[in-house]
SEBA-792345 format. One record per residue: residue number from 0; x, y, z of N, C-alpha, C in turn. Coordinates in pm, whole numbers, plus 50000, padded with zeros to 5 digits. Example, Ala and Ser with C-alpha at 12.3 -4.5 7.8 and 13.67 -1.06 7.14 Angstrom:
2
num_npx_npy_npz_capx_capy_capz_cpx_cpy_cpz
0_51319_49431_50780_51230_49550_50780_51320_49670_50780
1_51285_49775_50708_51367_49894_50714_51290_50003_50787
END
This chain:
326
num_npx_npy_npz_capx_capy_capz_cpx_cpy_cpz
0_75425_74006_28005_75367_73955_28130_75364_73803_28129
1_75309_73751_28018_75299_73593_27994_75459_73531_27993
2_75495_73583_27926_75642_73549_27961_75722_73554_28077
3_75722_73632_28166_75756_73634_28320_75703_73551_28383
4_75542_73541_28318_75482_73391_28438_75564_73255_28406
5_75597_73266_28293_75640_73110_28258_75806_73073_28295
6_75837_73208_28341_75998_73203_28388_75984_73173_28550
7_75875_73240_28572_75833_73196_28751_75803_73058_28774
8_75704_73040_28711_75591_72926_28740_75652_72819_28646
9_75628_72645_28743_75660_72551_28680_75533_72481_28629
10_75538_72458_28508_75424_72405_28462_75357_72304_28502
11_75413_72238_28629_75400_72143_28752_75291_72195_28819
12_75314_72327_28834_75194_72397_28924_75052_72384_28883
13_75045_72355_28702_74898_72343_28668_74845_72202_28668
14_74734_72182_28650_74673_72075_28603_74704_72056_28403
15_74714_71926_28396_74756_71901_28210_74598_71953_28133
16_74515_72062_28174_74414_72094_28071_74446_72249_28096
17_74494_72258_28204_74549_72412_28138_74665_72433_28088
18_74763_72380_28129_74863_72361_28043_74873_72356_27893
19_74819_72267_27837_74774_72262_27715_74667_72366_27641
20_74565_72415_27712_74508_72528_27664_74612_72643_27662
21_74668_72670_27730_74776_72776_27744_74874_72755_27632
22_74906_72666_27579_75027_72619_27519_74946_72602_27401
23_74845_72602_27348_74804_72624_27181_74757_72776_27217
24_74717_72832_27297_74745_72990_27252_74832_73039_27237
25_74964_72995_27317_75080_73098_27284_75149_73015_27124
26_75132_72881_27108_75197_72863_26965_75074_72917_26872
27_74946_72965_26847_74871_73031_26780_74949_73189_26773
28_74987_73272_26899_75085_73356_26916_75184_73420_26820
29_75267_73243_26839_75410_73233_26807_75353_73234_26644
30_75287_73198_26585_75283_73137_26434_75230_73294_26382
31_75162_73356_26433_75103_73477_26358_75219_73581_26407
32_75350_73583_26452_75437_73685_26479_75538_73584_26393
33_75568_73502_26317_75661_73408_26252_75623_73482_26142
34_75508_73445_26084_75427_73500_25977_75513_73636_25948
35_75468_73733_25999_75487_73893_25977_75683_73897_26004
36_75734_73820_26068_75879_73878_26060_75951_73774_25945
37_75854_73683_25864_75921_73607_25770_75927_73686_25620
38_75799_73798_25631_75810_73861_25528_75928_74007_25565
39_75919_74069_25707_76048_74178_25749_76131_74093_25860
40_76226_74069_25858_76322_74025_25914_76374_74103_26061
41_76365_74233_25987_76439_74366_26038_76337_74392_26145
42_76219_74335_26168_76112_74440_26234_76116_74424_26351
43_76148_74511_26483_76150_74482_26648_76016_74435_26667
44_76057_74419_26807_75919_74314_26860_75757_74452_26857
45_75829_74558_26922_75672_74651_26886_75617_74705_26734
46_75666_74682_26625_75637_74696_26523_75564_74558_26514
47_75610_74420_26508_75564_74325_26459_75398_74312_26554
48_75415_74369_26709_75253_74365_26747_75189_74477_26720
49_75250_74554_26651_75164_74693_26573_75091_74616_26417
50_75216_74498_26354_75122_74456_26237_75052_74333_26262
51_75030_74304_26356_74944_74233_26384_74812_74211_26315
52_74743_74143_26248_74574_74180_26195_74495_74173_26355
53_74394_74246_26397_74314_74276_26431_74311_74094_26522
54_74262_74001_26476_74224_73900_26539_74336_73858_26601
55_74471_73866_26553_74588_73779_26591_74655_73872_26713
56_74567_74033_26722_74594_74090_26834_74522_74047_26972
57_74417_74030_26869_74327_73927_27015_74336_73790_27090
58_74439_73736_26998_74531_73586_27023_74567_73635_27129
59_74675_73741_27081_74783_73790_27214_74744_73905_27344
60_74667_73915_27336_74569_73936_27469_74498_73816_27521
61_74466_73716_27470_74388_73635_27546_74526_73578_27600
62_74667_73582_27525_74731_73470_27577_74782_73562_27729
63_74785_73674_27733_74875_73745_27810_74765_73757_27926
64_74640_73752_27932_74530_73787_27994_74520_73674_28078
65_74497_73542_27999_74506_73408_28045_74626_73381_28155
66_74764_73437_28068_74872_73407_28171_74872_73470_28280
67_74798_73580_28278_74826_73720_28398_74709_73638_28486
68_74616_73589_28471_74489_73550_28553_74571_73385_28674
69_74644_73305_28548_74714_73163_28624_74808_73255_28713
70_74884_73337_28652_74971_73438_28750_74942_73416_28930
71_74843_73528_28896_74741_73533_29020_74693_73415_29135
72_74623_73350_29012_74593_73256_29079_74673_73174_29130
73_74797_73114_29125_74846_73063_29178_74949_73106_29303
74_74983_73250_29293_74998_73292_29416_74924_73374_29447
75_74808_73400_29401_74694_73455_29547_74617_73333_29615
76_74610_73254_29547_74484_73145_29591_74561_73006_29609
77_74633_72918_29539_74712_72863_29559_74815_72812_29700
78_74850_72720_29731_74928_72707_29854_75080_72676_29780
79_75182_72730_29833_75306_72725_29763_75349_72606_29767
80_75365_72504_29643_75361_72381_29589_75504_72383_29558
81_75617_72293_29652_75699_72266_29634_75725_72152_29474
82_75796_72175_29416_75800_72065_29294_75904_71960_29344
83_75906_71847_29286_75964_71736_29280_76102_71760_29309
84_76170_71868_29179_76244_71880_29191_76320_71943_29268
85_76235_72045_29335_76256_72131_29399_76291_72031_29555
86_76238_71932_29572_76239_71847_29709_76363_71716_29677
87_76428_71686_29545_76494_71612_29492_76426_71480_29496
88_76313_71465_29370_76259_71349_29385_76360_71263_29289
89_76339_71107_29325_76442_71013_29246_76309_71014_29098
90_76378_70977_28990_76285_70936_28883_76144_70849_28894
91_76026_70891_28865_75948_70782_28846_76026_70649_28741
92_75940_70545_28805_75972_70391_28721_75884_70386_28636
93_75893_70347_28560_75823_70293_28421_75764_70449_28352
94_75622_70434_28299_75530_70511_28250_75420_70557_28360
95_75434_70701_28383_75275_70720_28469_75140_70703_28354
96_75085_70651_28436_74939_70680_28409_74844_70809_28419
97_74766_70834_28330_74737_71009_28355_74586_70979_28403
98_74566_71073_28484_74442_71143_28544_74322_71213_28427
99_74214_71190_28476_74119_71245_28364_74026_71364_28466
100_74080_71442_28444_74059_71551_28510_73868_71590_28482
101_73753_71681_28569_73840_71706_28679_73813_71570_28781
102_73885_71539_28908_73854_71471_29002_73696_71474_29115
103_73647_71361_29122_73534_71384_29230_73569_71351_29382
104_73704_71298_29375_73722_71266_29543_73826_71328_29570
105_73843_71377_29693_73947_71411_29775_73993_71312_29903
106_74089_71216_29899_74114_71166_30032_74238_71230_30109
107_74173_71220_30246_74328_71283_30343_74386_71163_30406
108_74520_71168_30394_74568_71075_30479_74654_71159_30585
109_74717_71058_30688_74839_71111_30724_74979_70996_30727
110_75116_71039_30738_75182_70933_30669_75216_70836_30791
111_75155_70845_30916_75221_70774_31005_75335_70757_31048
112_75432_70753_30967_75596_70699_30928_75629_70840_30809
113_75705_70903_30839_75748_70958_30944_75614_71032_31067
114_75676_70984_31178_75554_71036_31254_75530_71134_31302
115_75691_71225_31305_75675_71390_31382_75659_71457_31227
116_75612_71604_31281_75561_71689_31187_75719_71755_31178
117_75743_71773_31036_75819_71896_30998_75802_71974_30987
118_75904_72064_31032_75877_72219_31064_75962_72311_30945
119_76031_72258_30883_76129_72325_30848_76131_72254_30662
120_76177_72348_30542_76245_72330_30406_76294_72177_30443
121_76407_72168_30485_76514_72036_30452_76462_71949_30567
122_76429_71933_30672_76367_71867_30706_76253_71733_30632
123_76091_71880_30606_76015_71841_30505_76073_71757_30364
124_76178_71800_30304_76226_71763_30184_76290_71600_30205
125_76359_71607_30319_76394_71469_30363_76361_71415_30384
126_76199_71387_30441_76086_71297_30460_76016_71278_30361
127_76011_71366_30261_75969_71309_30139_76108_71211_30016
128_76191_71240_30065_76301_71149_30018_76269_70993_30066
129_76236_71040_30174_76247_70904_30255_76089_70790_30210
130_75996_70883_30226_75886_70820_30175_75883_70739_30054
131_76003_70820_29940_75957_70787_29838_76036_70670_29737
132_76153_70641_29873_76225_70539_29899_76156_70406_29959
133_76121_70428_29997_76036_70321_30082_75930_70275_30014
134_75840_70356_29923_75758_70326_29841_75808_70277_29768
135_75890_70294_29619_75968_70264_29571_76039_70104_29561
136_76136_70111_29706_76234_70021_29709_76159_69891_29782
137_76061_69925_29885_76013_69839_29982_75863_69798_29907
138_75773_69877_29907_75669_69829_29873_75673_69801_29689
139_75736_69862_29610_75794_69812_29457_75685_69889_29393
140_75678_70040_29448_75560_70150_29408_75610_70195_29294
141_75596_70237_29171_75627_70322_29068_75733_70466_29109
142_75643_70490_29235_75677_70684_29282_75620_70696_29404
143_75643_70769_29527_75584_70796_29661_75405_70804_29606
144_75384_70755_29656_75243_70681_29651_75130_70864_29649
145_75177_70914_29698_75073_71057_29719_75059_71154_29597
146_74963_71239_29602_74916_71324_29519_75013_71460_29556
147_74987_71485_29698_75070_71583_29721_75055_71576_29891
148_75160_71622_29950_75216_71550_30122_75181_71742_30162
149_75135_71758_30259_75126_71850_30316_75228_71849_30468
150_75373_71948_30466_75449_72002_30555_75420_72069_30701
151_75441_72070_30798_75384_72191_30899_75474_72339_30883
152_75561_72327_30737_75647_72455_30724_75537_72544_30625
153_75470_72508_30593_75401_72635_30501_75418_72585_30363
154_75455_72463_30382_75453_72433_30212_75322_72294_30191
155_75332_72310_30080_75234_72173_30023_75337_72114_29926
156_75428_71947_29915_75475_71896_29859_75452_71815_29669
157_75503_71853_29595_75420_71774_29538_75473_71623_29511
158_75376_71517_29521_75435_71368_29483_75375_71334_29353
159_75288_71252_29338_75242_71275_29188_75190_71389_29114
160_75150_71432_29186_75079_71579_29130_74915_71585_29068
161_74929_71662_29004_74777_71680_28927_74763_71604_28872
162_74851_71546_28764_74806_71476_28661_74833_71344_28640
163_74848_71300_28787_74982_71119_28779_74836_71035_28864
164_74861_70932_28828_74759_70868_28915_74841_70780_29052
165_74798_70809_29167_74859_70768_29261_74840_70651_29324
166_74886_70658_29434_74892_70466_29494_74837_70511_29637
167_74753_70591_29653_74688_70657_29816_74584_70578_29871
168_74522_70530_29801_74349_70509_29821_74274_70358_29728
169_74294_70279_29795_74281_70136_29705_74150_70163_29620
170_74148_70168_29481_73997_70121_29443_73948_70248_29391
171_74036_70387_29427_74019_70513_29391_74152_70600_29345
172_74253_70548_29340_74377_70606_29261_74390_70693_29118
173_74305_70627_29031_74241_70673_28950_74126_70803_28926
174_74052_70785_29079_73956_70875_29075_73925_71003_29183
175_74038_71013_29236_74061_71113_29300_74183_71163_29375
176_74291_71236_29443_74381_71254_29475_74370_71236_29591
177_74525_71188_29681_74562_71155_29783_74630_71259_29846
178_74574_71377_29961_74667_71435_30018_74746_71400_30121
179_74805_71409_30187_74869_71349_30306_74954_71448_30412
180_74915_71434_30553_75026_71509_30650_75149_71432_30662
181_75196_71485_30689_75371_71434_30738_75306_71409_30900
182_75332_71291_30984_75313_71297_31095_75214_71185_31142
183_75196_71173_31270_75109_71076_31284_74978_71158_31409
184_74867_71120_31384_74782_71207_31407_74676_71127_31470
185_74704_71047_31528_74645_70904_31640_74550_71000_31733
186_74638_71042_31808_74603_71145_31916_74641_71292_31930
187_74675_71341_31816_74654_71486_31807_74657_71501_31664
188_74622_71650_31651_74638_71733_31501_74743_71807_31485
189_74718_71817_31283_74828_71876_31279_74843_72024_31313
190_74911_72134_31272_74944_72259_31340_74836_72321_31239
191_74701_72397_31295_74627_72514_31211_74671_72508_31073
192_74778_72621_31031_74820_72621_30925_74837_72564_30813
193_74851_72431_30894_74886_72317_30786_74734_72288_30708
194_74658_72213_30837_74535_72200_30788_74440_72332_30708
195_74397_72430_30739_74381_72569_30691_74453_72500_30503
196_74582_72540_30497_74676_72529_30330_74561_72420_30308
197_74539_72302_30346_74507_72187_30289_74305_72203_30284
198_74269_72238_30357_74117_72264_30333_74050_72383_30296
199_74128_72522_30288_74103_72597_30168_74179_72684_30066
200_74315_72641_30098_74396_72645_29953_74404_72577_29837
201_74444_72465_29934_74465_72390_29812_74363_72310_29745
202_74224_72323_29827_74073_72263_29767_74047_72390_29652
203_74040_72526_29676_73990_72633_29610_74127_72601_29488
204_74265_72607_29537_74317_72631_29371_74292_72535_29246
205_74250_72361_29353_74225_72243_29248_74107_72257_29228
206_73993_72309_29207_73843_72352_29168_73910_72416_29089
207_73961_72580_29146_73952_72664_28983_74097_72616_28899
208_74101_72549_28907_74235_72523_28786_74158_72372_28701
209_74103_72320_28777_74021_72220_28655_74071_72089_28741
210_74121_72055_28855_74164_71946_28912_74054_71887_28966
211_74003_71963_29042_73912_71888_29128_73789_71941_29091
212_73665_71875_29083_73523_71903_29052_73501_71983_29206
213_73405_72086_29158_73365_72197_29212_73249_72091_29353
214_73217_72014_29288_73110_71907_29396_73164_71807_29426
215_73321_71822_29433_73407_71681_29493_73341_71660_29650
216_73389_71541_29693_73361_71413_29794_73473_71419_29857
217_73514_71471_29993_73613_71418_30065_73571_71325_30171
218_73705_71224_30156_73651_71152_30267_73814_71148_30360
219_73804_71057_30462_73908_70992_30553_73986_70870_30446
220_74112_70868_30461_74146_70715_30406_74073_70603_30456
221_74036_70600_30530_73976_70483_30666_73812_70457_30598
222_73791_70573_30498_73622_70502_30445_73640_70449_30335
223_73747_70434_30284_73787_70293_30183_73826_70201_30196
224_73898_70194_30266_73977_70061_30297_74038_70048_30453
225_74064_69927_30480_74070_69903_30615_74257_69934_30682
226_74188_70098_30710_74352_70132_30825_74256_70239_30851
227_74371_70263_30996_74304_70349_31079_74366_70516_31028
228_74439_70526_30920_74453_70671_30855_74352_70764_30835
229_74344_70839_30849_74433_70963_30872_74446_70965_31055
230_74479_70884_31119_74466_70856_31259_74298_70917_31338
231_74302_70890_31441_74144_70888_31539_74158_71065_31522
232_74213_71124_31586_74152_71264_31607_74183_71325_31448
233_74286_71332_31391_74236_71395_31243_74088_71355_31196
234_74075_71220_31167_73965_71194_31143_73822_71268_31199
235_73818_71265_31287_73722_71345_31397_73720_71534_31334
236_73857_71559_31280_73846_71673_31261_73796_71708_31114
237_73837_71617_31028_73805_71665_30896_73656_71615_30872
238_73601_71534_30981_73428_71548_30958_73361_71675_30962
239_73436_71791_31008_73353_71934_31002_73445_71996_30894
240_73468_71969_30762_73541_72016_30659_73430_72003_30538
241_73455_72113_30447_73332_72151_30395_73343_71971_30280
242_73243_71965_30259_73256_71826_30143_73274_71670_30182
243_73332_71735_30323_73282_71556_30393_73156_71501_30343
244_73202_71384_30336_73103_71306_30306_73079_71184_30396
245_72960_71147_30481_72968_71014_30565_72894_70907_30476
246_72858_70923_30358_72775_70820_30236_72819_70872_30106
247_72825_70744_30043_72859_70773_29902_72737_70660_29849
248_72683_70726_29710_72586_70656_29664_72618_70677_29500
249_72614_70574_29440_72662_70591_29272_72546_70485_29195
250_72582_70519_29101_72463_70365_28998_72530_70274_28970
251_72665_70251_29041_72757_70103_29016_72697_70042_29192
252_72661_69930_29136_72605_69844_29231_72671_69819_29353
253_72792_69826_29323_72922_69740_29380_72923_69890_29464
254_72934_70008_29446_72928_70119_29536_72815_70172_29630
255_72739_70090_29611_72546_70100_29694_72620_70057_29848
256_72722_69995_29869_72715_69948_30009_72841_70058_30032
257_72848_70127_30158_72932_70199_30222_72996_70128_30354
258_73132_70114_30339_73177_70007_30468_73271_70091_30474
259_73274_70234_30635_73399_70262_30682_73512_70177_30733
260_73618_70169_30678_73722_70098_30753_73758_69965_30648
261_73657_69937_30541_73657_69806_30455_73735_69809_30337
262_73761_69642_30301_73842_69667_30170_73772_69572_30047
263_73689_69656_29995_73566_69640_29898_73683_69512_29797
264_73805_69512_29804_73846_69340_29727_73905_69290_29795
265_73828_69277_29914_73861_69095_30008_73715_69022_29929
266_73615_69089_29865_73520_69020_29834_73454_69077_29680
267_73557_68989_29616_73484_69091_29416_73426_69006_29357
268_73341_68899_29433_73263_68852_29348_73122_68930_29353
269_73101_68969_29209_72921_69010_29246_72867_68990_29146
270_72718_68968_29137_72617_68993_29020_72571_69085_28995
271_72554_69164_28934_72567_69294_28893_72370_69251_28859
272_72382_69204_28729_72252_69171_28665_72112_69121_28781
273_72156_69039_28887_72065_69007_28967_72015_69109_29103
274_72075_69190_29075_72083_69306_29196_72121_69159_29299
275_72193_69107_29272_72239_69007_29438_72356_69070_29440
276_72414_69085_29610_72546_69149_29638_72595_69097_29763
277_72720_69016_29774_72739_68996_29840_72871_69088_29872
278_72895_69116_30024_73034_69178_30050_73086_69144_30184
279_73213_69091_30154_73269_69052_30271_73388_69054_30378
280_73378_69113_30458_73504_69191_30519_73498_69190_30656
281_73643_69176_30740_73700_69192_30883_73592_69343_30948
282_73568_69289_31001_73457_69426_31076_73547_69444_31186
283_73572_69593_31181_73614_69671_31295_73474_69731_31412
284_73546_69741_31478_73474_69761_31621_73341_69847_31606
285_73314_69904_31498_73184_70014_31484_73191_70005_31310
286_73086_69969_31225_73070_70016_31140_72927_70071_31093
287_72896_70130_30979_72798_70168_30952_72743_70099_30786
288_72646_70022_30782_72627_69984_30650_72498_70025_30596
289_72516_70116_30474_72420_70172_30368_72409_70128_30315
290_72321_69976_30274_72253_69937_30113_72127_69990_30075
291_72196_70100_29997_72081_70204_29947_71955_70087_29869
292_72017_69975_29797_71956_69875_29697_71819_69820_29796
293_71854_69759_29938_71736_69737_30035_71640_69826_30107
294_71684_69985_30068_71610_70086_30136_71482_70109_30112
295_71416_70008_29993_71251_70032_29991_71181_69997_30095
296_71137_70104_30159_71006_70043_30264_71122_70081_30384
297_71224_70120_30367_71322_70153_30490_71370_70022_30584
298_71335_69944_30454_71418_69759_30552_71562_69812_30503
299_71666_69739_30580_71759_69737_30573_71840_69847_30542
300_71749_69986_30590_71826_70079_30502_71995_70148_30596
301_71976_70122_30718_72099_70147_30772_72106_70010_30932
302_72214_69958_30879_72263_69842_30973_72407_69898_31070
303_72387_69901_31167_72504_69939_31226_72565_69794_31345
304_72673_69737_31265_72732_69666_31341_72842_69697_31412
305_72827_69592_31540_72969_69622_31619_72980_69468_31673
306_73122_69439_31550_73197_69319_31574_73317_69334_31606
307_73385_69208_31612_73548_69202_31622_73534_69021_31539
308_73454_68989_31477_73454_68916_31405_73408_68938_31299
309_73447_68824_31170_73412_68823_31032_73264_68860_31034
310_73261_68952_30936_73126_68920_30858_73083_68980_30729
311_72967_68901_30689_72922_68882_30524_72763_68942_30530
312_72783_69045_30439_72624_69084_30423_72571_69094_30320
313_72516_69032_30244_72415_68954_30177_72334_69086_30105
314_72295_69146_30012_72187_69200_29968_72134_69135_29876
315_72004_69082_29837_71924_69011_29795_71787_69100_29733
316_71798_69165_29613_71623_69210_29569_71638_69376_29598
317_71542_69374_29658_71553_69540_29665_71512_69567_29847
318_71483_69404_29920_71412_69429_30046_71461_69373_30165
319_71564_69255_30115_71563_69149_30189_71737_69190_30236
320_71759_69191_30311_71940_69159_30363_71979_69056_30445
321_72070_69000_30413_72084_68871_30488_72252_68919_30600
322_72252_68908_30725_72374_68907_30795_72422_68797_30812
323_72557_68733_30801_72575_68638_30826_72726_68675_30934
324_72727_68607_31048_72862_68610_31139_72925_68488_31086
325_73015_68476_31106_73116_68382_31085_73298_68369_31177
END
């Protein structure tokens, strides 16, 4: 059985902690059936798991049990994860960087460029050619910048994958994966299906496979950094998706302020030690600012500006916030 999964399934499909758990059971396997045919040569494969000792039979049930369970899981629960190769990706450049599994964020994007949805295998496959050209050749990216590109054909693409750290999400590449639609999603959504694969396939298979933390954080691209991705009405839609999040609150100082639409390094100077914080960024037409740090006594605890000019907001102590226009 374990053996059929591994003739099916590309080891692409897992995250690198099951992979590796899987892969010292079956060489634990392989070494206690080496053992017994080094002393009989002659012995077929059901004799050698007849001499098995007792524990090394239980190796090879956990390994076959284990494989029969990823089996499953990846095509019962799973969304069918095109591989790299399978889409003809060009080589990554240099060395990836690895992921430290599991992940706490989920961001959605959509790719804008290309802007119609694919419907179709070669279609889909050619827009990820194209993406990952452009990343690549134009912006001087390592590899198509995504975690994995979601199709309107029924597939989910993979670009870096589980275990690559991507170029999606400034400031969070490292700490959570980048999904992405094919399409541009300004003023409409993508097709059911698509979305459906992407908010409970492929969230449920990266929980139980060890990718994504079971209490991950999704957000919009647009609550990190300043673009209007995943366009106006996606956005609108994935606020009723389970794990949205409209606040993020951490014990890194520098994360106490929440700026939808901002790019937390137009402004990296801070004092960490003085609880002083300054942050400073192009304000779009509506934002919302959480300095959890000024919320004693409920001063300053939610500021909602609406500029089209600069501005700098000041946290000072635990009470005081300073706005400054400019």
């Amino acid at each position: 059985i374990f053996g059929h999964c591994i003739l099916v399934l590309s080891w692409a499909a897992f995250p690198k902690s099951i992979v590796t758990t899987t892969t010292k059971h079956m060489k634990d396997f392989i070494r206690a059936v080496e053992s017994i045919e080094a002393v009989n040569p002659d012995l077929q494969m059901l004799d050698v798991v007849k001499g098995l000792r007792k524990t090394e039979r239980k190796r090879l049930d956990d390994v076959i049990n284990e494989g029969f369970d990823q089996f499953v899981h990846v095509y019962a629960v799973c969304p069918n994860i095109i591989s790299r190769s399978q889409w003809g990706a060009a080589a990554f450049i240099g060395s990836p960087s690895y992921l430290s599994l599991p992940m706490p964020y989920l961001f959605i994007h959509h790719t804008y460029q290309p802007s119609k949805p694919c419907t179709t295998f070669d279609q889909c496959a050619s827009d990820m050619r194209s993406m990952q050209r452009y990343h690549q050749q134009t912006n001087g990216w390592s590899d198509i910048g995504y975690s994995f590109v979601a199709g309107s054909d029924g597939n989910l693409y993979e670009g870096r994958g589980w275990n690559w750290v991507g170029a999606h999400t400034y400031g969070y590449n490292s700490k959570g994966y980048g999904v992405s639609f094919i399409g541009d999603y300004t003023s409409t959504l993508p097709i059911k299906s698509a979305m459906d694969m992407v908010r409970y396939d492929f969230t449920s298979c990266a929980v139980n496979s060890g990718g994504l933390s079971s209490s991950y954080s999704l957000y919009g691209h647009r609550q990190a950094t300043s673009t209007d991705c995943p366009g106006n009405s996606f956005y609108r839609e994935i606020q009723t998706w389970e794990h949205y999040q409209v606040k993020r609150y951490t014990n890194d100082l520098w994360d106490l302020l929440y700026l939808p639409g901002s790019d937390f390094a137009e402004c990296i100077a801070i004092t960490v030690q003085t609880l002083t914080v300054s942050v400073c960024f192009s304000a779009l037409l509506y934002r919302v600012i959480c300095l959890e740090d000024c919320g004693i006594n409920n001063e300053c605890n939610h500021l909602i500006v609406s500029l089209e000019i600069s501005t700098c907001i000041t946290c000072i102590g635990h009470n005081k916030c300073i706005i400054n226009y400019f």
